[in-house]
Kinemage of the C-alpha trace (Angstrom):
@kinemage 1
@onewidth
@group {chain A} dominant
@subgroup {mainchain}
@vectorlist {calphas} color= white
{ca unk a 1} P -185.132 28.393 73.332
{ca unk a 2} L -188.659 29.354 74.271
{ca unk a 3} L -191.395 30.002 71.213
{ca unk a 4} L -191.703 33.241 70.003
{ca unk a 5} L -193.965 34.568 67.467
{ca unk a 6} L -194.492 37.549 65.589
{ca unk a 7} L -197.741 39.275 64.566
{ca unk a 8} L -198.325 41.770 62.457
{ca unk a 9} L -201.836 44.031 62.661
{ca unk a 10} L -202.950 46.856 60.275
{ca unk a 11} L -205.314 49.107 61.475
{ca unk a 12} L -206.210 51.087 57.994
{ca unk a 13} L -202.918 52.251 56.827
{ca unk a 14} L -200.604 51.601 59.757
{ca unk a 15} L -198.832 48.285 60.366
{ca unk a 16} L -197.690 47.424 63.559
{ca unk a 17} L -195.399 44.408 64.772
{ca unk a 18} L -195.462 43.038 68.192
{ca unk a 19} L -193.328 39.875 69.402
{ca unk a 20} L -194.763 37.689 72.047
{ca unk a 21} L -193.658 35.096 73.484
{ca unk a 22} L -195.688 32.129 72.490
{ca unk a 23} L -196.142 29.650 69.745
{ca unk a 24} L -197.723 30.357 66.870
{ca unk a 25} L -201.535 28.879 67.922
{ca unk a 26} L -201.335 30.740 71.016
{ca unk a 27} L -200.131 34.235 69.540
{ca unk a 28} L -203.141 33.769 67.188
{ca unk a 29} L -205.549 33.239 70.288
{ca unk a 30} L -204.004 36.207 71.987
{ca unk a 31} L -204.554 38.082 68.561
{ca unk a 32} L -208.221 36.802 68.052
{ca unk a 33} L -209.497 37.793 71.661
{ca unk a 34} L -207.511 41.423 71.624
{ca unk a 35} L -206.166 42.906 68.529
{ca unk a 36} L -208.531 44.907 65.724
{ca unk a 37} L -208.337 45.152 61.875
{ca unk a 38} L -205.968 42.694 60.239
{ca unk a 39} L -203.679 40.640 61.391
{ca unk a 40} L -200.908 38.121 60.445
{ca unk a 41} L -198.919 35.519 62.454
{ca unk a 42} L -195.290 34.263 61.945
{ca unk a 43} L -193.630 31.833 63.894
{ca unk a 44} L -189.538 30.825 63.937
{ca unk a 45} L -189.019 27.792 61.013
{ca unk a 46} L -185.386 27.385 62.129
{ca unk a 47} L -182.302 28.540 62.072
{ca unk a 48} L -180.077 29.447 58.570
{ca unk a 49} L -176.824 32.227 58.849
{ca unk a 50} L -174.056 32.330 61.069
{ca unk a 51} L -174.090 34.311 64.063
{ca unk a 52} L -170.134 34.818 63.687
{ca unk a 53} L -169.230 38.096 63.699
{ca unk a 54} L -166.856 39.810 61.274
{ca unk a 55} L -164.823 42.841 60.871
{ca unk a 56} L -167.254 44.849 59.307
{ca unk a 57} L -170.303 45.211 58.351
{ca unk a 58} L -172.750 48.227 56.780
{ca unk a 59} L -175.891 49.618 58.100
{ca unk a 60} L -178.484 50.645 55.092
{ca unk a 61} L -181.927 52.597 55.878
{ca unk a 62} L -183.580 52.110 52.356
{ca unk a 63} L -187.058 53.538 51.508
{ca unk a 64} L -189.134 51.365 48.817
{ca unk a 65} L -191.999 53.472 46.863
{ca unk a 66} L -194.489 51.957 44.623
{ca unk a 67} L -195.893 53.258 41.256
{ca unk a 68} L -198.955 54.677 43.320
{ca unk a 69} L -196.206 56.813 45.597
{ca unk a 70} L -196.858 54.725 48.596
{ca unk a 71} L -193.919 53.881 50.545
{ca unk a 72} L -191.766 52.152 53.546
{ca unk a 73} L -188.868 52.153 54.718
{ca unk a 74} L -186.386 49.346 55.631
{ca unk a 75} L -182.862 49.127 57.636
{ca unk a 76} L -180.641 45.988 58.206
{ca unk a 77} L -177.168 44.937 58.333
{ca unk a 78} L -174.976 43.918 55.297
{ca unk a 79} L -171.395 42.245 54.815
{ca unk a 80} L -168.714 45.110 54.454
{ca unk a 81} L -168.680 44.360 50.076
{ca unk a 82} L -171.865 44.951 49.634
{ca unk a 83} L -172.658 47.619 47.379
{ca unk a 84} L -175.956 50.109 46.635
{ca unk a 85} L -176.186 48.277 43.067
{ca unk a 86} L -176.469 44.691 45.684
{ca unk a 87} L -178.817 46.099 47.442
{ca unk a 88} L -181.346 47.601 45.113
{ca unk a 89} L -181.412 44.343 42.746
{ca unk a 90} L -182.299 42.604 45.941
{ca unk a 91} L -185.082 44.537 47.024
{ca unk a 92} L -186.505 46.079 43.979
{ca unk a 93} L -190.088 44.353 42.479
{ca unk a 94} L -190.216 42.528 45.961
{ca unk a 95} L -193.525 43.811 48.466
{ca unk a 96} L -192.582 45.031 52.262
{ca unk a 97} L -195.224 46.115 54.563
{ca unk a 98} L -197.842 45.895 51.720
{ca unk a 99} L -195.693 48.142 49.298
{ca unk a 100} L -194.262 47.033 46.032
{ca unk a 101} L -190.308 48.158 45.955
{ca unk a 102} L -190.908 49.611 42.325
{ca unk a 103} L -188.185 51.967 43.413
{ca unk a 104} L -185.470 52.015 45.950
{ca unk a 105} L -184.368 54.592 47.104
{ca unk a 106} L -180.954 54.598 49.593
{ca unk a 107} L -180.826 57.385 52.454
{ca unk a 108} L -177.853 56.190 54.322
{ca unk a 109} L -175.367 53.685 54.279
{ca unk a 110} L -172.530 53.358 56.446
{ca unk a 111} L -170.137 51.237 58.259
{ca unk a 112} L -169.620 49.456 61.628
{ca unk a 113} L -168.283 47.023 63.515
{ca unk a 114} L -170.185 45.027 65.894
{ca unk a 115} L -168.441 43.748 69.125
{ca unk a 116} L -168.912 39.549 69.391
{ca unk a 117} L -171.164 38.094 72.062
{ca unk a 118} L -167.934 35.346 72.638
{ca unk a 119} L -166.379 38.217 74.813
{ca unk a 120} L -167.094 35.798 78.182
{ca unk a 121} L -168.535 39.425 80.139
{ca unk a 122} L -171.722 37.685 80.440
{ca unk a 123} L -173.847 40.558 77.948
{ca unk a 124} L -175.649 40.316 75.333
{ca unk a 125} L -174.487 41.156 71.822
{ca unk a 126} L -173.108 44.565 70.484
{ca unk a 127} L -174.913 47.484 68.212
C-alpha cells in the first residue's frame, strides 16, 4: 500500500485536512514550500480493527462545545450496541480540532448496514 499522510493547517480559526499521497517527510516538504498558518502532519503507524463487516452498525454526528462555547462537530461509525451514554463517556474531556469536549452534545444517531467489499464485483466498499 502506497504512503499516505495527512496534514492538518489552521488558518486563524478554520482547520482544514488534506490527504496526500506521500510519506510523512515529503507531506511536510510539500506543506513547508505551499501551505500558510499552522500546520500538523500525521502519517499511517499500522493497522489495528477488523475490516469485517457486520450486520449493523450506527452512524452518530456529535457536536463537542467547550466551557468558552467554542465548538466542532464529529461523525463516525459505531457497533449496533452502542449507546448515547457509550458515546459521550468516550468523547467527553477529550480535545478535537482544538476544542475541549466539555460537553457532548448528540444530533443524530441512526442505523445502517454497510454492504461487504468480499462481494467479488470488483468495487470498492459500501456507505
Amino acid at each position: 500500500m502506497p504512503a499516505i499522510s495527512m496534514i492538518r493547517q489552521r488558518l486563524g480559526d478554520k482547520t482544514f485536512t488534506s490527504y496526500v499521497p506521500a510519506t510523512d517527510e515529503k507531506a511536510k516538504a510539500f506543506a513547508e514550500a505551499l501551505m500558510p498558518g499552522e500546520y500538523e502532519v500525521f502519517s499511517k503507524v499500522g493497522d489495528s480493527g477488523s475490516d469485517s463487516v457486520s450486520d449493523g452498525y450506527k452512524t452518530w454526528l456529535v457536536m463537542v462545545k467547550n466551557e468558552a462555547g467554542l465548538k466542532t462537530y464529529l461523525s463516525f461509525a459505531t457497533p449496533l450496541g452502542k449507546t448515547s451514554d457509550d458515546v459521550i463517556n468516550a468523547l467527553v474531556g477529550k480535545t478535537f480540532n482544538s476544542v475541549k469536549a466539555d460537553r457532548v452534545i448528540v444530533i443524530n444517531s441512526r442505523s445502517v448496514t454497510f454492504a461487504s467489499s468480499d462481494s467479488g464485483s470488483g468495487g470498492g466498499s459500501g456507505g
